[in-house]
C-alpha positions as CSV (number, residue, x, y, z in Angstrom):
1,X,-45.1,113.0,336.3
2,X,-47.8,115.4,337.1
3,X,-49.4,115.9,333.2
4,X,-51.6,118.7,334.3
5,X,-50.4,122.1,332.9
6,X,-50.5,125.1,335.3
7,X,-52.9,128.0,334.2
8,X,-50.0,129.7,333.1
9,X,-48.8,126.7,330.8
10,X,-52.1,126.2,329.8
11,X,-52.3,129.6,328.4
12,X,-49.4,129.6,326.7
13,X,-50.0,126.0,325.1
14,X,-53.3,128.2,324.0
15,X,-51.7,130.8,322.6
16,X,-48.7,128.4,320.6
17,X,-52.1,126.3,319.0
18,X,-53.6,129.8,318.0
19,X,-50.0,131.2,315.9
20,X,-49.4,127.3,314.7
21,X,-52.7,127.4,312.9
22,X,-52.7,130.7,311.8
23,X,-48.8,130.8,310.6
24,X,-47.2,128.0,308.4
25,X,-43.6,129.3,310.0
26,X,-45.6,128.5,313.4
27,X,-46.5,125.4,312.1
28,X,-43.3,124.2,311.3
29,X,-41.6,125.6,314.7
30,X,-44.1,123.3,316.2
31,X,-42.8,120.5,314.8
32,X,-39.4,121.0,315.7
33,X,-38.3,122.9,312.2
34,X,-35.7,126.0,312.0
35,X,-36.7,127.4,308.5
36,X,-33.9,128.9,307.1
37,X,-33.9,132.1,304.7
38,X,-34.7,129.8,301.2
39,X,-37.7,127.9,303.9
40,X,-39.2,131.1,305.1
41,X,-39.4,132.5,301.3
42,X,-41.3,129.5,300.2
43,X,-43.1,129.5,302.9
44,X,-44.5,133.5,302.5
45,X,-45.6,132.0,298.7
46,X,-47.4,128.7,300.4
47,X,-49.2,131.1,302.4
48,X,-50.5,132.7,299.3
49,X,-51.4,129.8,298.2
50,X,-53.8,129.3,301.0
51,X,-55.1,132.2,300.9
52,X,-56.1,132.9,297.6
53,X,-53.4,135.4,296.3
54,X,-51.4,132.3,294.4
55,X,-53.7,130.3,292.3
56,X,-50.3,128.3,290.6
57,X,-47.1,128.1,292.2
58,X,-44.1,126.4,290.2
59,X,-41.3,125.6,293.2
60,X,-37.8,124.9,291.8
61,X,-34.8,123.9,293.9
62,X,-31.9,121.4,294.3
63,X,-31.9,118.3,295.5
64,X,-31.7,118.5,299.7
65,X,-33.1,121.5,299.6
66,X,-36.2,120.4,302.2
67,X,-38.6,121.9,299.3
68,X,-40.9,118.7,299.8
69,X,-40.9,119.0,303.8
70,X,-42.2,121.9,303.8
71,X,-44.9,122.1,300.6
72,X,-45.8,118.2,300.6
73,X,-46.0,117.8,304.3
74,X,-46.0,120.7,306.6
75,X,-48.1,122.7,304.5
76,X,-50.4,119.6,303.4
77,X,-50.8,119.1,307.0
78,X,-51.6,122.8,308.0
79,X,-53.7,123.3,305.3
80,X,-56.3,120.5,305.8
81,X,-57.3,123.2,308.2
82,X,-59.5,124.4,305.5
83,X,-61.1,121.1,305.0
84,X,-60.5,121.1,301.4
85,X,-59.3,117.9,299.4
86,X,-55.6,117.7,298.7
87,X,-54.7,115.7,295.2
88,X,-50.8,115.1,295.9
89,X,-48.8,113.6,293.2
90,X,-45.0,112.2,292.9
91,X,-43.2,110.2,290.3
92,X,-44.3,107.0,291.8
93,X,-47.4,105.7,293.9
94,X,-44.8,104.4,296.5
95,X,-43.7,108.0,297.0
96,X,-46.8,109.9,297.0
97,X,-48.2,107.3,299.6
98,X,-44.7,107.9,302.0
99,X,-45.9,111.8,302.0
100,X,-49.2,110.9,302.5
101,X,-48.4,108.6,305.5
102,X,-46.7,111.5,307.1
103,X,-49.5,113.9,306.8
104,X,-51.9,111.6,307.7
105,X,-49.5,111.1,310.7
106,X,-49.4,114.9,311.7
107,X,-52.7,115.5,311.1
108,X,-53.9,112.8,314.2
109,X,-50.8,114.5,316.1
110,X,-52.0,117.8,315.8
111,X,-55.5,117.3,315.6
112,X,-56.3,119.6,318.4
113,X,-54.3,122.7,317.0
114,X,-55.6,122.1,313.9
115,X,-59.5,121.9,314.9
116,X,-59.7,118.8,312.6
117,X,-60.2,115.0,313.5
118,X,-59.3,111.6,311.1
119,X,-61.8,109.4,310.2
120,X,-61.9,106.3,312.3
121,X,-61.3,104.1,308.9
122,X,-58.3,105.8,307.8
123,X,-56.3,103.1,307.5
124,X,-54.4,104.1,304.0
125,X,-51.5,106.1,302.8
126,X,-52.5,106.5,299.9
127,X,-56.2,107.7,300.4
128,X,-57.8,108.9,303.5
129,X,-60.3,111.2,305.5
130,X,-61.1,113.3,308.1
131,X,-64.3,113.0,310.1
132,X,-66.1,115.5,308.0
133,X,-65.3,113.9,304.9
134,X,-62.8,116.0,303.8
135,X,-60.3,113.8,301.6
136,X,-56.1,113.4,300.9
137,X,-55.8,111.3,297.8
138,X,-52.2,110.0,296.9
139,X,-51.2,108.7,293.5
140,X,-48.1,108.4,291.3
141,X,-47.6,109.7,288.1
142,X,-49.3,108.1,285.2
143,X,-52.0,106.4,287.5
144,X,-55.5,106.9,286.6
145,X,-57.3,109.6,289.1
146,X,-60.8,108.1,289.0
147,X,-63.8,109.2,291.6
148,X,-61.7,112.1,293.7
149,X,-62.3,116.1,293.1
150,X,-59.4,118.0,294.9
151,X,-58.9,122.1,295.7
152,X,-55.5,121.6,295.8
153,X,-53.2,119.8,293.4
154,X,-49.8,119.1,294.6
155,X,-47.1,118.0,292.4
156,X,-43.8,117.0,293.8
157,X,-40.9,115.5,292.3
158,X,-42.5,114.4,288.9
159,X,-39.7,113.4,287.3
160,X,-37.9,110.2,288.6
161,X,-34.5,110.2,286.8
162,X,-32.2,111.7,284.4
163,X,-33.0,108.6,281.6
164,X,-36.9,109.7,282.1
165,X,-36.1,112.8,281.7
166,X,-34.0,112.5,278.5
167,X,-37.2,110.1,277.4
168,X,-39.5,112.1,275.1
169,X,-41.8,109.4,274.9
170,X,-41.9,109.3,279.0
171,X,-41.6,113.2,279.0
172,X,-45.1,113.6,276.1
173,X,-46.6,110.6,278.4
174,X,-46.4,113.0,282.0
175,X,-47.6,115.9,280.2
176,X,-50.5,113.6,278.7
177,X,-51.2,112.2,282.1
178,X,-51.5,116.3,283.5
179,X,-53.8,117.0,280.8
180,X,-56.1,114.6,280.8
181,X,-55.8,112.9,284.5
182,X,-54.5,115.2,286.7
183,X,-56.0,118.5,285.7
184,X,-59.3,117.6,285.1
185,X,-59.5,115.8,288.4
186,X,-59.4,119.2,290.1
187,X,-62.4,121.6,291.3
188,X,-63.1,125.3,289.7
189,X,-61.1,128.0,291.2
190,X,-58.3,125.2,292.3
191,X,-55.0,125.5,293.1
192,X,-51.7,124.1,291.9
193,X,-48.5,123.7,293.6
194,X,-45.8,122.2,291.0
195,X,-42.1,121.6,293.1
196,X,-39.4,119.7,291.2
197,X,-35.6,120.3,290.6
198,X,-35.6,121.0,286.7
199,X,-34.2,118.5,284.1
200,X,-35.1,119.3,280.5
201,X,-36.6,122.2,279.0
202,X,-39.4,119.8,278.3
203,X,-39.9,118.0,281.0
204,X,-43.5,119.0,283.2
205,X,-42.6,122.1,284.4
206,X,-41.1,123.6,281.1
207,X,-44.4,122.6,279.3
208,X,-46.7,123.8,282.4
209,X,-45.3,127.2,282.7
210,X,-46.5,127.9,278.9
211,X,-49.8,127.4,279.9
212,X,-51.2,129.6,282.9
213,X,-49.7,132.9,285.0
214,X,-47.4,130.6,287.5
215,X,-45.8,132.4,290.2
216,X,-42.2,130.9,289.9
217,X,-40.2,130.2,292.7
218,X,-36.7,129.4,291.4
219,X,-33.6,129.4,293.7
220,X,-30.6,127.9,292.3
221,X,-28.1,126.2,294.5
222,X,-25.2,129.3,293.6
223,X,-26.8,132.9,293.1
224,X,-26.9,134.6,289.8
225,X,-28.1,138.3,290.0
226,X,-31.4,139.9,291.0
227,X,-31.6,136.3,293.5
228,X,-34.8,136.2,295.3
229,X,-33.0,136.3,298.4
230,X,-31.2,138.9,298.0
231,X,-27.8,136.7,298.0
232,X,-24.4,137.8,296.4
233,X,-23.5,135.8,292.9
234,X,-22.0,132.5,293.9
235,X,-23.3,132.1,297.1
236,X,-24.8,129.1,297.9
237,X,-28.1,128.5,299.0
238,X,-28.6,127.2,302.8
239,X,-25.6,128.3,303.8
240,X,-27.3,131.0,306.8
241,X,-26.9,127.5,309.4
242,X,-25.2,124.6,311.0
243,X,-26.7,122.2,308.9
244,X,-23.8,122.5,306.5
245,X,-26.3,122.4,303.1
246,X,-24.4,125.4,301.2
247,X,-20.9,123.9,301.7
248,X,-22.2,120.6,300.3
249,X,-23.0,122.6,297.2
250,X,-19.5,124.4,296.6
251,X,-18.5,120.5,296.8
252,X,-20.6,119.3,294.6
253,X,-20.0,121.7,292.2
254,X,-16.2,120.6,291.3
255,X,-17.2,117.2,289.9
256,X,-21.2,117.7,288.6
257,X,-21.1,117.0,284.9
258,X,-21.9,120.4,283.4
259,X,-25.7,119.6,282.0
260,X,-26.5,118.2,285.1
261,X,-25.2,121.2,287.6
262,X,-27.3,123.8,285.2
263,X,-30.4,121.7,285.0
264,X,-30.7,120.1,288.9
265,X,-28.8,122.1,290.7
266,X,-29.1,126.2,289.0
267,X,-32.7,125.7,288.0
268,X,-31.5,126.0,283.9
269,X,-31.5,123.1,282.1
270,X,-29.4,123.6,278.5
271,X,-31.3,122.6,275.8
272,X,-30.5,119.1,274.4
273,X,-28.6,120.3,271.0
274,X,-28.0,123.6,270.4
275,X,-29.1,126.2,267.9
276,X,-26.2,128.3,267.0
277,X,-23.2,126.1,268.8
278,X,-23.9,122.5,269.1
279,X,-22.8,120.7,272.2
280,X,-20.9,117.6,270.6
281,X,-18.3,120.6,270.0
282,X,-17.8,120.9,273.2
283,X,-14.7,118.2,274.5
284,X,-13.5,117.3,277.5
285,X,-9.7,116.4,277.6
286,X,-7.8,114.6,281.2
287,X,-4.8,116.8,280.5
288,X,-3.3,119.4,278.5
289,X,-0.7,119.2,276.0
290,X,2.7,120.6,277.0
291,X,2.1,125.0,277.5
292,X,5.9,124.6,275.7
293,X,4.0,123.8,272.4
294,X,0.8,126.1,272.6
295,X,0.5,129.7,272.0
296,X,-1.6,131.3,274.6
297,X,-4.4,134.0,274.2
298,X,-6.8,136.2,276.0
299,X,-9.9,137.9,275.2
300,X,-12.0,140.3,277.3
301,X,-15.4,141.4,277.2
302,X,-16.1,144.1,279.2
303,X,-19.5,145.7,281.3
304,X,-18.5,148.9,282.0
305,X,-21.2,149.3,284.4
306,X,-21.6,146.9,287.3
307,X,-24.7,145.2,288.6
308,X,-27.3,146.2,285.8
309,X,-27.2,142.5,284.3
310,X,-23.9,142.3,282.0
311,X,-21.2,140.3,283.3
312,X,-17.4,140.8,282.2
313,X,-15.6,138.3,281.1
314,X,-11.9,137.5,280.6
315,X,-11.3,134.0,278.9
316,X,-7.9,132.8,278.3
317,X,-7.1,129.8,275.5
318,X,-4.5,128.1,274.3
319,X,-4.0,126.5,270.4
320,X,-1.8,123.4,270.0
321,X,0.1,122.4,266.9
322,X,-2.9,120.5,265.5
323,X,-4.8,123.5,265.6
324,X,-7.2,122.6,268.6
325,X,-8.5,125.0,271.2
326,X,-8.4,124.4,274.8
327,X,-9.6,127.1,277.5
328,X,-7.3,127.6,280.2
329,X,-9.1,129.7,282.1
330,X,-12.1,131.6,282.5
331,X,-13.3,134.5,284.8
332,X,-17.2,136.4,284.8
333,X,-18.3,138.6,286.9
334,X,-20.6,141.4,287.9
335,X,-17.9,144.3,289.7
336,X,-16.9,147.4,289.6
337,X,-14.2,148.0,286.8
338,X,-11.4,147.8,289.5
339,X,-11.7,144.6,290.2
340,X,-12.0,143.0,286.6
341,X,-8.6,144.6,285.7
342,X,-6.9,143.1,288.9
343,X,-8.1,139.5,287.6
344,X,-7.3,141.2,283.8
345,X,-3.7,141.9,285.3
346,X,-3.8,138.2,287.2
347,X,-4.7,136.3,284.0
348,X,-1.9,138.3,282.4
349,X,0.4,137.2,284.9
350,X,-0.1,133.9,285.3
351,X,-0.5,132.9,282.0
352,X,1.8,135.6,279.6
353,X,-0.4,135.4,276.6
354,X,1.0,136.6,273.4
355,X,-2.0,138.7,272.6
356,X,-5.3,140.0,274.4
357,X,-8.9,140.8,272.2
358,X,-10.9,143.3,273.2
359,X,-13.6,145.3,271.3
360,X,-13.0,149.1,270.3
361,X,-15.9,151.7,271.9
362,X,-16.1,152.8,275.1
363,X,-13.8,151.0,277.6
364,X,-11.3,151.8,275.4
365,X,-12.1,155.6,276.0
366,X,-12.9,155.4,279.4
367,X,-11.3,152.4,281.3
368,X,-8.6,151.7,278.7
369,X,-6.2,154.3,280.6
370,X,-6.7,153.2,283.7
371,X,-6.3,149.4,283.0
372,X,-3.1,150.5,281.1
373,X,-1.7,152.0,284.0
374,X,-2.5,149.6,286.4
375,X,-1.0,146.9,284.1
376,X,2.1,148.8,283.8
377,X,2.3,149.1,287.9
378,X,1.8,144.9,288.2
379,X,4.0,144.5,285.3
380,X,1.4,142.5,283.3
381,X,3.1,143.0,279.9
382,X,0.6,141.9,276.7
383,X,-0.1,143.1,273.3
384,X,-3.8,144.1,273.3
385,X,-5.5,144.0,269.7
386,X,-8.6,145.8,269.6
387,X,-11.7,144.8,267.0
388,X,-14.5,146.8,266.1
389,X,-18.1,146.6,267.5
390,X,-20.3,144.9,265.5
391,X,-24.2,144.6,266.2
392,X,-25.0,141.1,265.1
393,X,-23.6,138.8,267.9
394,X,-24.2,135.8,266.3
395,X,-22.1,137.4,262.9
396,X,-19.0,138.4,265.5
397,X,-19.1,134.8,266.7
398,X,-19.1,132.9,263.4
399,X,-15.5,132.4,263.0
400,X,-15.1,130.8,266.9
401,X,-18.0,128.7,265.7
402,X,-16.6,127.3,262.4
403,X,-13.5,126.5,264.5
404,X,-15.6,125.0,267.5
405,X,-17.4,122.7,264.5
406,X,-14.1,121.9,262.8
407,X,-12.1,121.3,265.8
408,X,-14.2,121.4,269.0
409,X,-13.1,123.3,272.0
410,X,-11.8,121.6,274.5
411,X,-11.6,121.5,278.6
412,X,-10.1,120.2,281.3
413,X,-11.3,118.1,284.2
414,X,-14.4,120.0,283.8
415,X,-13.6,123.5,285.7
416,X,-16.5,125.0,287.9
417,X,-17.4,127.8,285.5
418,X,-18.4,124.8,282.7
419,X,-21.7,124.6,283.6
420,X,-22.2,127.9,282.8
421,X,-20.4,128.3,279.7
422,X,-22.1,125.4,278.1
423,X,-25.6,126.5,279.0
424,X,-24.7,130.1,277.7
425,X,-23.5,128.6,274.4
426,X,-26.4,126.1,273.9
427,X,-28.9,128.8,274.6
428,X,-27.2,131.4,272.6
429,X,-28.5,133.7,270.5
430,X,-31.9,133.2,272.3
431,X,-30.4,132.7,275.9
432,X,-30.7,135.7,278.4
433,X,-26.6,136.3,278.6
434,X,-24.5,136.3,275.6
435,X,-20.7,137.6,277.6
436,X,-19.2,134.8,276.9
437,X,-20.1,134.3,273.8
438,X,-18.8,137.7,272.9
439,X,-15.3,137.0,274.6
440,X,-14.9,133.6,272.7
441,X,-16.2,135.7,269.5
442,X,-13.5,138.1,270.1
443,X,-11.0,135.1,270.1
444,X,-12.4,133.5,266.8
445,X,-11.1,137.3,265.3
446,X,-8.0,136.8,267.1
447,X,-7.1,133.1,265.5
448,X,-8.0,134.8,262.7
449,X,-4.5,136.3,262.2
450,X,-2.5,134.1,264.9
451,X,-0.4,131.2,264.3
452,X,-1.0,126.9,265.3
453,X,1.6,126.5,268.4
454,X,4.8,124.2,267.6
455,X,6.1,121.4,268.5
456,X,9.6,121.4,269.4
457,X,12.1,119.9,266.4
458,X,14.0,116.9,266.8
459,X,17.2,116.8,268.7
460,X,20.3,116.8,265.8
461,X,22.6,114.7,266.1
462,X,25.9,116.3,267.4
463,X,28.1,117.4,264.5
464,X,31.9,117.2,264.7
465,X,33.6,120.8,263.2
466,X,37.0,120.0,264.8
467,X,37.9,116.3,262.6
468,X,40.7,116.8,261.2
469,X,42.4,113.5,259.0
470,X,45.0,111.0,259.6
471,X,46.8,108.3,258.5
472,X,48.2,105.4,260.2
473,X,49.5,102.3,258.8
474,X,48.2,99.4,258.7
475,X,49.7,95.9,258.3
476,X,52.1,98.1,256.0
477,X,49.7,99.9,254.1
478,X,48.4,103.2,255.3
479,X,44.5,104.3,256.0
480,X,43.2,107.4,256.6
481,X,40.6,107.6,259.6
């Protein structure tokens, strides 16, 4: 095959080496990459890294989401343009080395777009040079950084598992090692690039982003409002190609433990033990008791106004004989006020509670006609008890939270809006939502005057009203039977 390039080609090989080293998103076409909507977002805040306008960039994600690709080795390639030392670090020496193999790799592939040339010597992964000196040091976290000075500092995946990351000894250890190893290693006016999926409040990045102006980059894997990318809540992330990322997620999401889909997955990890509710009250249960012996109850708290941060919520619960709490069911969301009365009139419907709690105020001056009449059109039939508005939230919750301590409150086969729940509760009253609080607050006041379900009595044994006596004899003597 004839490998010279017509002028034509030639040109236009010219012209792809020219946008490749002056675009990251040229870059990674390049290189046979498709950056999808999350990619192109992170890669608009890499560019700022390189250029100055994003000193400290803190990078959170789920697992999958191809956040290393594209920061720890596209952009560590494209950037060694600027013949500045990269410091990369990863949980382990065995993965920093793997990302610095590959950039080491695309740097001698793309040498000639890049302007830049390895060292003859480079042998290592872990540590190597290009023919100006310019260096790419490798080490895990933990290691001593001895005799290197980088510009940039690259942090990826710093946290290696959920038992490190529960580990405040391992957790005070990493922050240690940034302090005094990694940080001081770098030169004045360096910059930082800190990706990771999040696992503990405490863990690197919690502690990191108390000390410096970080531009945070946070994309959980299902959108909650005001999402970067402009997403509606629940969408998954990824989900604008083939490559099938954001229906993984909705998978994923039915059987994730609750702590783990807030922490890895939405970018909020719950605090260990909570302040106001404490999470050993919350219970999971395999199955119900029978709905025959339970007395069912709804609560609503309602956000008149859509999309300006407050969620309604409707939360349906059931009490069994003994006194314990289960939640049947659970809806939250940001709409307009007709759609939370058509899931208010579902709720209803499907699961005939005895009474509904609501607070007095406004919806019951504005919205309460309309939900009235719209309930009386879908024949969803329930007593609604209204309470008064109180200011203190924590005060309207603290007779759901003597109950929760007492008896716990339970769930079943750990429902998709659990993760939620339980990070709203362990964060409350600090956390930035508080709805369902307030809905399980209004149920605490509803118990208040309600009744323990009951258990059905004993079968009696049949009685006989017709027996009427008589006598027969017997051997000559008469009995009466």
């Amino acid at each position: 095959m004839n490998s010279q390039l017509s002028p034509a080609e030639a040109a236009q090989a010219l012209l792809q080496r020219r946008a490749a080293r002056r675009s990251l998103t040229d870059f990674a076409l390049l290189n046979g990459f498709q950056p999808a909507a999350h990619h192109r977002l992170l890669i608009e805040k890499l560019e700022g890294v390189a250029n100055g306008s994003i000193p400290l960039l803190a990078v959170f994600m789920p697992p999958g989401s191809a956040k290393s690709t594209y920061t720890s080795i596209l952009f560590a390639t494209w950037v060694m343009q600027q013949r500045r030392n990269i410091l990369a670090a990863s949980h382990t020496t065995e993965l920093a080395e793997k990302w610095g193999r590959r950039v080491r790799n695309l740097v001698a592939e793309h040498s000639r777009t890049l302007g830049i040339d390895l060292s003859a010597d480079s042998q290592a992964a872990h540590r190597w040079s290009l023919a100006d000196g310019t260096e790419y040091y490798a080490a895990g976290v933990g290691t001593g950084i001895a005799g290197f000075r980088g510009f940039y500092g690259v942090i990826d995946d710093p946290v290696r598992s959920r038992q490190d990351a529960d580990s405040e000894l391992i957790r005070d250890r990493t922050w240690d090692w940034y302090i005094n190893d990694f940080r001081p290693r770098l030169v004045p006016g360096a910059r930082q690039i800190l990706v990771q999926t999040r696992w503990h409040e405490s863990d690197l990045a919690g502690r990191a982003l108390q000390h410096g102006d970080w531009d945070v980059l946070s994309l959980p894997a299902l959108a909650e409002e005001s999402d970067p990318l402009g997403r509606s809540p629940g969408e998954p992330l990824w989900a604008d190609d083939a490559y099938g990322y954001g229906a993984q997620l909705l998978a994923l999401k039915q059987d994730t433990p609750a702590r783990t889909w807030s922490a890895l997955y939405q970018q909020r990890p719950a605090p260990e033990e909570g302040d106001y509710f404490k999470r050993d009250w919350l219970k999971t249960a395999t199955s119900l008791p029978p709905l025959t012996e339970m007395r069912v109850y709804g609560a609503s708290d309602y956000a008149v106004t859509m999309d300006v941060g407050d969620y309604t919520v409707h939360i349906v619960i059931v009490r069994d004989p003994d006194g314990r709490m289960y939640i049947l069911d659970l809806w939250r969301g940001q709409t307009d006020s007709a759609a939370w009365i058509e899931s208010w009139c579902d709720l209803v419907l499907k699961w005939k509670p005895l009474v509904w709690a609501e607070e007095t105020g406004q919806i019951k001056a504005s919205v309460g006609p309309f939900l009235e009449r719209r309930a009386q059109e879908r024949k969803a039939y329930c007593a609604r008890e209204a309470f008064p508005s109180r200011h203190d939230k924590a005060i309207r919750a603290q007779s759901i939270r003597g109950r929760m301590a007492m008896m716990g409150l339970y769930v079943v086969d750990n429902p998709p809006w659990f993760a939620e729940l339980r990070s709203e509760l362990l964060h409350f009253p600090a956390g930035k939502h508080d709805d369902q609080v307030d809905a399980l607050g209004l149920i605490g006041q509803l118990l208040d005057m309600a009744v323990y379900g009951v258990r059905p009595k004993p079968a009696e044994k049949p009685k006989f009203t017709d027996y009427k006596p008589r006598q027969i004899r017997d051997s000559g003597n008469m009995m009466t039977l």
